[in-house]
C-alpha positions as CSV (number, residue, x, y, z in Angstrom):
1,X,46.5,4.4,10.4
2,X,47.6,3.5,6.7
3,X,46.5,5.8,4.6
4,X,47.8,4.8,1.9
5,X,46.4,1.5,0.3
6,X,48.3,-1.7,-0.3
7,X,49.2,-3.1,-3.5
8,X,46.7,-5.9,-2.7
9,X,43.8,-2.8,-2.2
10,X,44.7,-1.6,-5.4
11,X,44.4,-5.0,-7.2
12,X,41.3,-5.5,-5.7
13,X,39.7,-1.9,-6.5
14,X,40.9,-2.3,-10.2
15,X,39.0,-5.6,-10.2
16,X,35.7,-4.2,-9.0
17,X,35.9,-1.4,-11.1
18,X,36.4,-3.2,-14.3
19,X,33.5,-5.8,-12.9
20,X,31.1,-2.6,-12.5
21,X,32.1,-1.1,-15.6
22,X,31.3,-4.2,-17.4
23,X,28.2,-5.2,-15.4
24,X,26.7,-2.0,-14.5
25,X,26.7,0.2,-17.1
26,X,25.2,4.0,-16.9
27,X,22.2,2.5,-19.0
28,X,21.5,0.2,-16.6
29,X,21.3,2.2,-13.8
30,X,19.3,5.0,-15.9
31,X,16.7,1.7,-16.7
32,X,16.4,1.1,-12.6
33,X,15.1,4.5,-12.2
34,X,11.7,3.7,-14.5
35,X,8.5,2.9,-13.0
36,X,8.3,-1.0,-12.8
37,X,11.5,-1.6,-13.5
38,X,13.4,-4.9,-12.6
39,X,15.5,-3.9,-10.1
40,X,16.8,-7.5,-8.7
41,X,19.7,-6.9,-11.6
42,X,20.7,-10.4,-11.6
43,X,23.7,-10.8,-14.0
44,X,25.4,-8.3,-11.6
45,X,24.2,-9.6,-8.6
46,X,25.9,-13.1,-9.7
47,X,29.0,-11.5,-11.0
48,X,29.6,-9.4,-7.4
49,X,28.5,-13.1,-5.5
50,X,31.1,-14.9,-7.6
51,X,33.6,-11.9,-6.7
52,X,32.8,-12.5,-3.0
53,X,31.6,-9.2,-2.4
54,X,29.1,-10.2,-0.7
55,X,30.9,-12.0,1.7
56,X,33.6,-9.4,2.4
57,X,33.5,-8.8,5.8
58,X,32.3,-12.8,6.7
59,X,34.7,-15.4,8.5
60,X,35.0,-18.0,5.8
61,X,33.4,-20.2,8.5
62,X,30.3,-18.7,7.9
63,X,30.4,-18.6,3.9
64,X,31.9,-15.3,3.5
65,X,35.7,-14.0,2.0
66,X,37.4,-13.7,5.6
67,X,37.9,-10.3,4.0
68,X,37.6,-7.1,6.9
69,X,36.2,-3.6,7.4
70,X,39.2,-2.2,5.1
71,X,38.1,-4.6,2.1
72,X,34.8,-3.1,2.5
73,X,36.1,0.7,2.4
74,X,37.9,-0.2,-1.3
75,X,34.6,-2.0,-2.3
76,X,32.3,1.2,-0.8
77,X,34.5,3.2,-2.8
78,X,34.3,1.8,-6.5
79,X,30.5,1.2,-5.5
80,X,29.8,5.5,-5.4
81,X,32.3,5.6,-8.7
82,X,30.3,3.2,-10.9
83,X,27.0,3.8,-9.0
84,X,26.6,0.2,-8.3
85,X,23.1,-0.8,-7.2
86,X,22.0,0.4,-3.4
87,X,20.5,-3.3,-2.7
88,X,23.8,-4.5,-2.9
89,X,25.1,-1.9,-0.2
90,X,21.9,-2.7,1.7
91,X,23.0,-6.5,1.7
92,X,26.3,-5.6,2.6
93,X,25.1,-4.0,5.8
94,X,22.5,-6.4,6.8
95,X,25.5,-8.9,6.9
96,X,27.8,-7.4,8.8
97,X,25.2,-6.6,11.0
98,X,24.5,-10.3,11.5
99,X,27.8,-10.4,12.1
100,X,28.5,-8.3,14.4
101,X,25.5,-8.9,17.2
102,X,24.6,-12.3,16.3
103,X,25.6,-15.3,17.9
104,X,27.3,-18.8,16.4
105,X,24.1,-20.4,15.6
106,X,22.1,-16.9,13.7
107,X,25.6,-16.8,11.6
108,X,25.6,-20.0,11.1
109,X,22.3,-20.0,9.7
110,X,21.7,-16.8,8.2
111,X,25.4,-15.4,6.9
112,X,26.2,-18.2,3.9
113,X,23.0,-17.0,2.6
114,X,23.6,-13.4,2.2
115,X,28.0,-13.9,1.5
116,X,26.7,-16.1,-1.3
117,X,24.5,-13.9,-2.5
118,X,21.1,-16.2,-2.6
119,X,19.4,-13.8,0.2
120,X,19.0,-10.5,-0.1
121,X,18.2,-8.5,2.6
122,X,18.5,-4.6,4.4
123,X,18.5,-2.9,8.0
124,X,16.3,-0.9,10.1
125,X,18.9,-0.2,13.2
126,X,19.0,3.9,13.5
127,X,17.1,6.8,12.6
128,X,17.4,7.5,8.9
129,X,18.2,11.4,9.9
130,X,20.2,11.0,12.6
131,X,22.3,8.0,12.4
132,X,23.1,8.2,16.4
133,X,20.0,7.6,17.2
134,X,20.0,3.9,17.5
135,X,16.4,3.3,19.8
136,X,14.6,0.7,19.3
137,X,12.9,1.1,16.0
138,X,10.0,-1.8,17.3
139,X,8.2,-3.1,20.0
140,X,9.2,-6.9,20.9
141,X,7.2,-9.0,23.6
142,X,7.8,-12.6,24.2
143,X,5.2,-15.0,22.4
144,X,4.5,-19.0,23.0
145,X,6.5,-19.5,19.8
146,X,8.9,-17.0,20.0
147,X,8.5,-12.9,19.8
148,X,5.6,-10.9,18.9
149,X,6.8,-7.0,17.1
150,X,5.0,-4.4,16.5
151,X,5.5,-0.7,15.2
152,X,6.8,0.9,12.2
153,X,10.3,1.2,10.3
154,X,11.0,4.0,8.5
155,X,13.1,4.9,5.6
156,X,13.8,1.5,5.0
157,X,15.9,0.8,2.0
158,X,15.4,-1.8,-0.9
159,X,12.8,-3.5,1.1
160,X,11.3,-4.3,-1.9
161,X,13.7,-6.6,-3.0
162,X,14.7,-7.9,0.1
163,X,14.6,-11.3,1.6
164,X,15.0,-10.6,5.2
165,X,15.4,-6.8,7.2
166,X,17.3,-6.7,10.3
167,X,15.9,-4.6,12.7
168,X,15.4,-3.6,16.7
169,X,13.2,-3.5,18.8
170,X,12.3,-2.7,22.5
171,X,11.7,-5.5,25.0
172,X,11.6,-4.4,28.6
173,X,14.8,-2.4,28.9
174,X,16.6,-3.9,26.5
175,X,17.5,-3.8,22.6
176,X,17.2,-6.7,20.8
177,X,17.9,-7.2,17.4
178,X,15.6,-9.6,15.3
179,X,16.6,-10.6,11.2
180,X,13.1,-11.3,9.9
181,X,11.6,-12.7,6.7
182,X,9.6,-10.0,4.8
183,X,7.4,-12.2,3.8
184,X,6.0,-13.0,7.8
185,X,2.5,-12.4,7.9
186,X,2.1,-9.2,9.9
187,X,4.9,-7.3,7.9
188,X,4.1,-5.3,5.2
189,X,5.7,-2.3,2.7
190,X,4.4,1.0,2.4
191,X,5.9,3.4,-0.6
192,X,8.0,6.0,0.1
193,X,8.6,9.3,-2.5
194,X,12.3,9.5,-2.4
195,X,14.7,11.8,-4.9
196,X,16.4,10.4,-7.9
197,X,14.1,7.3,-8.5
198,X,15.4,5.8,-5.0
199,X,13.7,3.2,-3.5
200,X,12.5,3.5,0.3
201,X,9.9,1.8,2.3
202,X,7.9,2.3,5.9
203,X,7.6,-1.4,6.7
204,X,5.0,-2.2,9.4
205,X,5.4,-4.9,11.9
206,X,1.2,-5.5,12.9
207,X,1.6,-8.3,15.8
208,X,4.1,-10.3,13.4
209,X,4.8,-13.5,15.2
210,X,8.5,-14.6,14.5
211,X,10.1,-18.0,16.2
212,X,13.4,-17.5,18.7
213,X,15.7,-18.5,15.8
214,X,15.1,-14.8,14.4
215,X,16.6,-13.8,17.7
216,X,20.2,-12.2,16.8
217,X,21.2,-12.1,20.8
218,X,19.4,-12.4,23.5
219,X,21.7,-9.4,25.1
220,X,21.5,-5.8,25.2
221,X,23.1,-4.4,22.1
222,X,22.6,-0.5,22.1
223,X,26.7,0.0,21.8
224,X,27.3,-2.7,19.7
225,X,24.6,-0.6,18.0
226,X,26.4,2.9,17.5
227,X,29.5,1.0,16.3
228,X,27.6,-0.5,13.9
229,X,26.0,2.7,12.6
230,X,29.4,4.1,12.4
231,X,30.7,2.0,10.4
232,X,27.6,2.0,7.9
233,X,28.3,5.9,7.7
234,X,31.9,5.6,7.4
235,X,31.3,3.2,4.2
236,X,28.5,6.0,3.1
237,X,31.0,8.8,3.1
238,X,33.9,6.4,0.8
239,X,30.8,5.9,-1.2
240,X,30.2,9.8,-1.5
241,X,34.0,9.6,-2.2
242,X,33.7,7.2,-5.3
243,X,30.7,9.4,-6.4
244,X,32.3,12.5,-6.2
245,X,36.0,11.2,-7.8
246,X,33.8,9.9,-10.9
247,X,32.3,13.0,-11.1
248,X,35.5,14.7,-11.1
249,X,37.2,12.2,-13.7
250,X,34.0,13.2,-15.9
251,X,34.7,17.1,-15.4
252,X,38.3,16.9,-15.8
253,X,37.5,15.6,-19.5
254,X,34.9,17.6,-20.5
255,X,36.8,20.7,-19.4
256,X,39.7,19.3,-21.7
257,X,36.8,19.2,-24.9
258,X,35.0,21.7,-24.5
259,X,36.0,25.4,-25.7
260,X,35.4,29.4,-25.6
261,X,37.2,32.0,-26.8
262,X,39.3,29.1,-29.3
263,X,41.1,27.4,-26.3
264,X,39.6,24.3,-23.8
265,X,38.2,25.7,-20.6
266,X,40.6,23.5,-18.9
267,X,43.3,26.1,-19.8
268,X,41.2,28.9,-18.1
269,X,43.0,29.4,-14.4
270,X,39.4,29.8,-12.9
271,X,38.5,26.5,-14.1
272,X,41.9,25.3,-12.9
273,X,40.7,26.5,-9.3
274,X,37.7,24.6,-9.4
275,X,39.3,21.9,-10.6
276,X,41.8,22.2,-7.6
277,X,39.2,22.6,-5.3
278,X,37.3,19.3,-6.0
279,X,40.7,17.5,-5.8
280,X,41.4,18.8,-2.2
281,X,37.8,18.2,-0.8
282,X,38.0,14.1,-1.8
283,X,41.8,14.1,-1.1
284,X,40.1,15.1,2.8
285,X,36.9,13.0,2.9
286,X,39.3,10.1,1.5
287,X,41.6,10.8,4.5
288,X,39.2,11.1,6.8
289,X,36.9,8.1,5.4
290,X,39.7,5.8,6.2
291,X,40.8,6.7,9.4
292,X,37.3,6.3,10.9
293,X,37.0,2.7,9.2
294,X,40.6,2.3,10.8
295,X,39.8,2.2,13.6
296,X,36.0,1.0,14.2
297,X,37.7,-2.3,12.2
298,X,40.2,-2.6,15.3
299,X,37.0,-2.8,18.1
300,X,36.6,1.4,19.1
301,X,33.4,3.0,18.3
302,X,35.4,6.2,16.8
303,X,32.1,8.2,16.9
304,X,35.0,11.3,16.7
305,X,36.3,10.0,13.4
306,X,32.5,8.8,12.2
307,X,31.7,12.5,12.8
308,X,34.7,14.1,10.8
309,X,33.9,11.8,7.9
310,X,30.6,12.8,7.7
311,X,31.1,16.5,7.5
312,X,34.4,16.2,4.7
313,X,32.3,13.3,2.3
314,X,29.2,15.4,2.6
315,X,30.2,18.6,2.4
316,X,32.7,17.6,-0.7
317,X,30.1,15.6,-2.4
318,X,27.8,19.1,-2.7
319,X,31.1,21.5,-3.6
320,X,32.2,18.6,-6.7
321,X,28.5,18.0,-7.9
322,X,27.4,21.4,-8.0
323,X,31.1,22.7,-9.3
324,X,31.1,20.1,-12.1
325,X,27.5,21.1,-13.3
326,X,29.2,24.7,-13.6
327,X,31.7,23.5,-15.6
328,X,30.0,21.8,-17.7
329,X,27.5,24.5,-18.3
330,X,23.9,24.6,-19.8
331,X,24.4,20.5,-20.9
332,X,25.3,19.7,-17.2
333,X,21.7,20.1,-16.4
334,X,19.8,18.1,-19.3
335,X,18.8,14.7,-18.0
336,X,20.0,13.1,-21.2
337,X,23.8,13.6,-20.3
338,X,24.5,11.0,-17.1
339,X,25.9,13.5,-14.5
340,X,23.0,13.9,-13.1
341,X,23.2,10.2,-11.7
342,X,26.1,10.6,-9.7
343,X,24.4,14.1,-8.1
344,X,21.5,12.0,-7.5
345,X,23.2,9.5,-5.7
346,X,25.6,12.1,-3.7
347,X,22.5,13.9,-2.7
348,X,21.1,10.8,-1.2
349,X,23.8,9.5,0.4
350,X,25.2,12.7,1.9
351,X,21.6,12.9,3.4
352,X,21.0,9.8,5.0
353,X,22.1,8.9,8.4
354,X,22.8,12.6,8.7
355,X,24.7,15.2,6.7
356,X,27.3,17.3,7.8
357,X,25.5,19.8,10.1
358,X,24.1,16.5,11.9
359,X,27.5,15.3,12.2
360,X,28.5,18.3,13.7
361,X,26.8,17.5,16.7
362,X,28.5,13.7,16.7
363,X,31.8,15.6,17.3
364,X,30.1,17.9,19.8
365,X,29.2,15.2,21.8
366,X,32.6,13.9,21.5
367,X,34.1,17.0,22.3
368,X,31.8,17.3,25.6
369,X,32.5,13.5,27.0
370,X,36.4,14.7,26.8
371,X,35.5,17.6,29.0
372,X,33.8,15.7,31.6
């Protein structure tokens, strides 16, 4: 596994952060948190479609970059540090899904779209809490003109702004996977409350009559499945790793201005441990980040190294938030100051798909298919 990147990654991660830094500034992620706010952010969106972000992990065939898994874990990673919008991510893994279980003709039709940035679009392909749980989410029956679905998917994000949702459902004993307008009669958005101004919907399928063209595969896909949700929560945890290294660049300067007792706090040894301590916990989720996208972008499933990733990004992304409110003191907790954005966001994403005690249990099962 190389763990360390290539001059290449660092060219292109000093690229997106200056793009994010110039086109997705704190204020505008503070205005995307107010009620009725604009949240299709279009300068950025045009700036990350002329970057090709969009595209990253698309065959140029198909409109995208030709770009891989890895180019996705730099992007993942300057997206948590400059708290780039989650539709973007959202679009990001609505492709690759595409990409992943459809066949020539869906990725032909439906992947220049979203690499170019014109569609927008999200997933519902595994259980919001538990990201191994990748069951049918619908119920899919064949119809004159194509499929009939039915049922409910929850936690979806950015549905609101989204073009199309890819999502599964059940049809005899398979899974199938379907990428479906949002605007099909039959589909519908339902509100959810979620922390730090995110946006999350139910969206209910009520005998919504799609044609066979919405039809990713017409094979079973529950493996192809798990991969897929590993890789999503493997680009989650660099993502908690962005969040939590912005959070410790932030810290590590305030420490450096602010002072008691004459002196900056950064000179105190018990700040210095806390400092330390932040610096080791990303320095492991990084590690372990990589390695899982590692290998899931060579063909495995890696649900070992999903697992371990899970547990080091979340459980770091809590130690630096909460550590860096401490050392910033009494004006680490006024709204008005911006740290509170990236805590937000680590909360969230350390969250869904499963935090660290659910990805204990990842590793358990791994552990118990090794003794069998």
């Amino acid at each position: 596994m190389k763990a360390i990147p290539t001059a290449e990654q660092r060219e292109f991660a000093a690229s997106v952060r200056a793009l994010l830094s110039a086109e997705c500034p704190v204020t505008l992620v503070r205005g995307l948190g107010q009620p009725g706010a604009d949240r299709s952010t279009p300068t950025l969106w045009k700036a990350l479609a002329d970057a090709g972000v969009f595209g990253l992990g698309t065959a140029e065939e198909y409109g995208g970059s030709g770009g891989s898994l890895d180019d996705l874990a730099v992007f993942y990673t300057e997206a948590g540090r400059g708290l780039c919008p989650t539709p973007v991510l959202s679009t990001i893994t609505a492709a690759l899904a595409i990409d992943q279980l459809g066949s020539p003709d869906v990725k032909t039709a439906c992947l220049p779209g979203l690499a170019g940035g014109t569609v927008r679009a999200t997933t519902a392909l595994w259980n919001a809490r538990d990201a191994a749980d990748v069951s049918a989410v619908l119920r899919a029956a064949p119809d004159s003109t194509g499929w009939r679905l039915d049922g409910v998917a929850d936690y979806v994000a950015d549905a609101d702004v989204a073009d199309l949702i890819v999502v599964s459902a059940a049809a005899g004993e398979r899974t199938l996977v379907f990428a479906v307008v949002t605007s099909t009669t039959g589909v519908s958005l339902e509100p959810l409350t979620m922390a730090g101004g995110y946006r999350a919907f139910a969206v209910r399928f009520d005998n919504a009559i799609v044609g066979a063209e919405a039809l990713l595969n017409d094979a079973d896909v529950r493996t192809a499945l798990r991969r897929l949700a590993n890789a999503s929560v493997a680009l989650g945890s660099l993502d908690l790793v962005g969040v939590g290294q912005a959070v410790l660049d932030r810290t590590v300067e305030y420490t450096k201005l602010r002072h008691q007792f004459g002196r900056p706090i950064a000179s105190f040894q018990a700040a210095q441990h806390l400092i330390a301590n932040m610096h080791i916990a990303l320095a492991a989720a990084r590690l372990a980040a990589h390695s899982a996208v590692f290998w899931i972008a060579r063909g495995q499933v890696a649900t070992r190294q999903t697992a371990i990733a899970r547990i080091h990004a979340g459980t770091a992304a809590r130690l630096v938030t909460l550590d860096a409110h401490q050392l910033h003191g009494g004006i680490g907790y006024v709204t008005e100051t911006d740290l509170h954005l990236w805590t937000e966001r680590a909360r969230l994403g350390s969250t869904l798909g499963g935090g660290p005690d659910v990805a204990a249990a990842w590793l358990e099962e791994t552990l118990e298919e090794t003794r069998e």
